[in-house]
N, C-alpha and C positions, 0 to 999 in steps of 0.2 A: 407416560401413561398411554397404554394399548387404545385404541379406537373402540374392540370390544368393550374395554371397561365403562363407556361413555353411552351405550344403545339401555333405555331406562326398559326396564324389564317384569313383565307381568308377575304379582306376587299372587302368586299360587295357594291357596289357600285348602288343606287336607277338607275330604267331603265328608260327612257323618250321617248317614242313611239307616231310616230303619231297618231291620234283617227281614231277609226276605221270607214274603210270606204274611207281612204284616197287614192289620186292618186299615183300608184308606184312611187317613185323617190322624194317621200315629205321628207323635213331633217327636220327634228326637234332636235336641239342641247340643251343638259342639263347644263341647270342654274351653275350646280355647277363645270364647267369646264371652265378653262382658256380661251380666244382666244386665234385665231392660229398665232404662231412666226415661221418664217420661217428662216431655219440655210440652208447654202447650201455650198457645197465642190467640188467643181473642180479641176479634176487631171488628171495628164498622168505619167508617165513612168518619166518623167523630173521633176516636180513639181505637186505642192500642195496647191491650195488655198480654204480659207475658210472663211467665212465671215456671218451673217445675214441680210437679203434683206427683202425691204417692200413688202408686194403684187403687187404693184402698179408697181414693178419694175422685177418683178418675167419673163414673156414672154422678154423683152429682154434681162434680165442677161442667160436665157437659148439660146435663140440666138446666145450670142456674146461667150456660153462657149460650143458650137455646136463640136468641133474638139475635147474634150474631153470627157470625163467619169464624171458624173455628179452626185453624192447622194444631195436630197433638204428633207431635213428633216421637217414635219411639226409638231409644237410638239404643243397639245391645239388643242379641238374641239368643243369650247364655242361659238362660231359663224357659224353658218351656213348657214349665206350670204359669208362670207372668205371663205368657204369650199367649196361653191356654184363656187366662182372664180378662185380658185385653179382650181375644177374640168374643167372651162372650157378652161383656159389656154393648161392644160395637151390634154386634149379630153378624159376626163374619161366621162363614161355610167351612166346616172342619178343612175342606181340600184345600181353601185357602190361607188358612193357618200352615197348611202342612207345604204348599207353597214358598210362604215369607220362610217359615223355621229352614227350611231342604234349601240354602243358595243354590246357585248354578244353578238355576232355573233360566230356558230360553223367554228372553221377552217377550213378552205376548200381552194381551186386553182378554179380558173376563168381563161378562156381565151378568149380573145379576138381580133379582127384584128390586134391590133395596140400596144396589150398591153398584160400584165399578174396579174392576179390578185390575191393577195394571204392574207388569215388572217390567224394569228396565235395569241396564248396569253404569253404573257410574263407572267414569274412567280417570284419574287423576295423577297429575306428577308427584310421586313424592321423593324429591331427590335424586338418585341412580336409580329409583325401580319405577312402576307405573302399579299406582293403588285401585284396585277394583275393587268392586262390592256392590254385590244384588242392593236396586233398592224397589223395595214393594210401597205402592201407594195403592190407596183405598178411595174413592170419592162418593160421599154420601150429599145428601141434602144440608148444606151451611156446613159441613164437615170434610177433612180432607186429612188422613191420616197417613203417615210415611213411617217404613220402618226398616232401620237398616242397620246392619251388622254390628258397629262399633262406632264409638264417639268418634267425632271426627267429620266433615262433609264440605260438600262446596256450597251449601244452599246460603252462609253469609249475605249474598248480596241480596235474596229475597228477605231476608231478616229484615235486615237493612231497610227496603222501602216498605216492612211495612211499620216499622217504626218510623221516618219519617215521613210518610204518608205520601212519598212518590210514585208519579204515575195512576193508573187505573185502577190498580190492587186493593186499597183499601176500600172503593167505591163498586166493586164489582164482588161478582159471588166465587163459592167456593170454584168451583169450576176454572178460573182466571189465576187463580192460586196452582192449582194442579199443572194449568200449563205452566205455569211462570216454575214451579218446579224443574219439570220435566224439559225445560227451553235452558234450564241452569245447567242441566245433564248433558244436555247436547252440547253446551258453549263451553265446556269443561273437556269437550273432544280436543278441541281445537290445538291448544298451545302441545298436547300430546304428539297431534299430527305434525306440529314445527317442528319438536326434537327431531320426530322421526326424519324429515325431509332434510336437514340439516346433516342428519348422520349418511345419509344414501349420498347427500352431496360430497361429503367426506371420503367416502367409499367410494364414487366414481372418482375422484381425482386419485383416490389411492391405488386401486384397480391399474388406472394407465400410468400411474408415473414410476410404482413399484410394490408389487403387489407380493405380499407374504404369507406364512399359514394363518398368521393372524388375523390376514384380512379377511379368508374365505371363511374364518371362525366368525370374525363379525358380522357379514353377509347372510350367512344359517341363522346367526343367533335374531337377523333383523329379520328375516325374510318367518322365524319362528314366535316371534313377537306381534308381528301384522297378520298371521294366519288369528291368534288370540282375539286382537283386536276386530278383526271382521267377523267372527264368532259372537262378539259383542252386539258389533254396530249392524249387521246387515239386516236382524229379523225386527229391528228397533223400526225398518223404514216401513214393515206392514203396520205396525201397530200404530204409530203416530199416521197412518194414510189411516187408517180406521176410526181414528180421535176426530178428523179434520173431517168424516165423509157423514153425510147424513143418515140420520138410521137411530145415534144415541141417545135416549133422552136426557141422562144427565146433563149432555154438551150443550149450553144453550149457544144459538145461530151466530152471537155474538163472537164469542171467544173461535169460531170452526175457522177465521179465515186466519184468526195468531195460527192455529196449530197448522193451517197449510203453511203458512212463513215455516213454521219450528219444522213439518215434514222437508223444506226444501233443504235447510242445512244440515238432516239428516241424510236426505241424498248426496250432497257435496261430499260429509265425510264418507260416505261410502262408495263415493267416485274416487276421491282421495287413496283410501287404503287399497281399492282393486287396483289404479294405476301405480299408486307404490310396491304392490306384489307383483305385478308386471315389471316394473324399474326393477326390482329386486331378482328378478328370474336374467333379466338384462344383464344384470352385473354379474351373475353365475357363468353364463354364457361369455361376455367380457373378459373376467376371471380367466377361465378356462382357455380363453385364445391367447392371452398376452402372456401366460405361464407356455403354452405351448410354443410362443412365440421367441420367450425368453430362454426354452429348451432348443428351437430350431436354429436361434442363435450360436449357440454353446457349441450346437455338431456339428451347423456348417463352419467354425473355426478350427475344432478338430479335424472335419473330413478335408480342409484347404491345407492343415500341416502336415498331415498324414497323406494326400497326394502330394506334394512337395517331396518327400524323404523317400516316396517311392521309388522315382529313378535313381535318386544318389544313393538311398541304400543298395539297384540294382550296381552302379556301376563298382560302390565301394566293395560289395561281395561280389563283383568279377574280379578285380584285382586284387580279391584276398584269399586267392583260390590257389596262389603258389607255385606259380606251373614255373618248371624249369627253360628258358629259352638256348641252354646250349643243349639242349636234347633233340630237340627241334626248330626248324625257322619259326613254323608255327605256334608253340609255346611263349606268346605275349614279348614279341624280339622288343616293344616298347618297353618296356622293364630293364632292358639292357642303356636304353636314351639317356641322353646327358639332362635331357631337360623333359623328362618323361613326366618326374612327379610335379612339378611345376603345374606342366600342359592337362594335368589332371584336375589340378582344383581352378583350372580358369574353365575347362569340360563343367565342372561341377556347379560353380557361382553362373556361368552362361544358361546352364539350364533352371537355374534358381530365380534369375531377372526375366529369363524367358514366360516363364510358366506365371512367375508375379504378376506381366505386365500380361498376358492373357487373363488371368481373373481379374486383374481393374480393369479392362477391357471390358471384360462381360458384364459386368456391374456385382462381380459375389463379394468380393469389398472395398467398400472404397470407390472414387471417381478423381476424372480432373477436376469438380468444381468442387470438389469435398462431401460430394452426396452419396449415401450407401444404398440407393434405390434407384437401379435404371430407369424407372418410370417416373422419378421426381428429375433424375436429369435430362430427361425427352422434354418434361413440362416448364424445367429452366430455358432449355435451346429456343423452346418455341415462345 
């Protein structure tokens, strides 16, 4: 199995835009996404319920769960007439609708009267490829709404405690909830960033010890995948410094110092991926000298065989030039010797040991102590 096949690789997902021209706030929802299932969780300090609701049912289940802390998870954005009804249930801002529906949205915070607005992308291993997917979060008073492309997410382990009522979660307001989302987003970078570091580790040992087309295939395709990934994570580090900085009122004082912890592991992955595109421009560079290295090879043994044959092919085409010596003394009288063609090929081999024991000499290949580097046999002597 190729190395390439082994670098997990952003899954690309076709874009579905209104045509140009359109009025702000048009949704246009892509074909290849589910409708929207609505999961919704109600809790306090005492209890914890959880359940799936129809739309239809959505404005009075939030009603009647008014005295509590409310996450309504909207997962599928294949309808955007549902998304349209959501939005006005909620009282979200057409632009904001036209945000969640439009993925490939850069991350960013919105604020609004009554609300907060926030996208971030999720990054996830799934197997050979790396699963993205816009996820828009919404934070209202005792409300925190998420919505994201298709079934499927990392948020389990926030499920998890708030079912069994670990940590601060259950006791704190919505706002502790959003981070705890968005802190699940971040920690979801992480085991991405092993693959990656694993594969470059891979890649430098293959680089020096035998480097093929396949490898510089791997290197593009890695060095093509962390360009993605910072497209992700880097505009993620204003938003989270915006969450943690004073100024918001939904963010109560409480929860600003979780979201500086959550900003700083957003800066690590984004220290992360700039020095892996650095490691990665590294290994290009590398690449390119040890192939050049492994070419300079190849001609200085050609150009050492072909100065070798030089003299003996001059001396074999002097004496294959046929000159007659009974025409003149000067026509090659050797040719006439009893032991001329003998004396020729000891001519021949003497300048073949000569000339060999000149290039071991110089260091172009080979040494006395078996090293092909004059400078590594300076640093044995000494």
């Amino acid at each position: 199995m190729g190395l390439s096949t082994l670098i997990p690789r952003f899954r690309i997902r076709k874009r579905q835009m209104p045509t140009p021209g359109s009025p702000p706030g048009t949704l246009v929802a892509r074909d290849d996404l589910p409708a929207a299932s609505i999961r919704r969780i109600a809790y306090n300090r005492e209890d914890c319920e959880e359940k799936e609701i129809q739309l239809s049912d959505l404005a009075q289940d939030l009603q009647e769960a008014r005295d509590r802390q409310v996450w309504v998870d909207v997962q599928g954005l294949g309808d955007a007439g549902a998304i349209t009804a959501i939005g006005a249930v909620l009282g979200l801002h057409p632009l904001t609708l036209e945000d969640i529906v439009h993925v490939h949205q850069r991350p960013k915070i919105e604020e609004f009267d009554d609300y907060l607005f926030i996208v971030a992308r999720a990054i996830r291993l799934a197997g050979d490829r790396v699963d993205t997917e816009q996820i828009s979060l919404v934070l209202k008073d005792r409300l925190v709404v998420t919505f994201q492309e298709q079934p499927g997410d990392g948020f389990d382990p926030v499920r998890r405690r708030l079912r069994e009522g670990k940590g601060a979660i259950r006791s704190s307001l919505a706002d502790y909830l959003a981070y705890a989302l968005i802190d699940t987003v971040i920690d979801n970078y992480f085991p991405v960033l092993e693959r990656y570091g694993d594969i470059m580790d891979r890649l430098d040992e293959e680089v020096l010890e035998a480097p093929t087309r396949q490898t510089a295939t791997a290197i593009h395709a890695t060095k093509r995948e962390l360009r993605a990934f910072r497209r992700a994570v880097w505009p993620l580090r204003e938003v989270i410094g915006a969450l943690g900085r004073d100024g918001l009122e939904r963010i109560s004082p409480s929860v600003r110092p979780a979201l500086r912890d959550c900003h700083d592991h957003v800066v690590q992955v984004a220290d992360f991926v700039e020095t892996s595109r650095e490691r990665v421009a590294d290994l290009v560079d590398l690449y390119i000298a040890s192939v050049s290295e492994k070419t300079n090879q190849v001609m200085k043994v050609l150009t050492i065989i072909a100065t070798i044959f030089i003299p003996l092919t001059f001396l074999a085409g002097l004496y294959g030039m046929n000159f007659d010596p009974s025409v003149s003394p000067f026509n090659m009288p050797e040719l006439k010797w009893r032991y001329g063609y003998p004396a020729f090929w000891v001519v021949l081999v003497a300048v073949l040991v000569t000339m060999l024991l000149f290039f071991r000499r110089k260091g172009w290949f080979g040494s006395a102590d078996g090293s092909s580097d004059p400078g590594q046999r300076r640093d044995a002597d000494r």
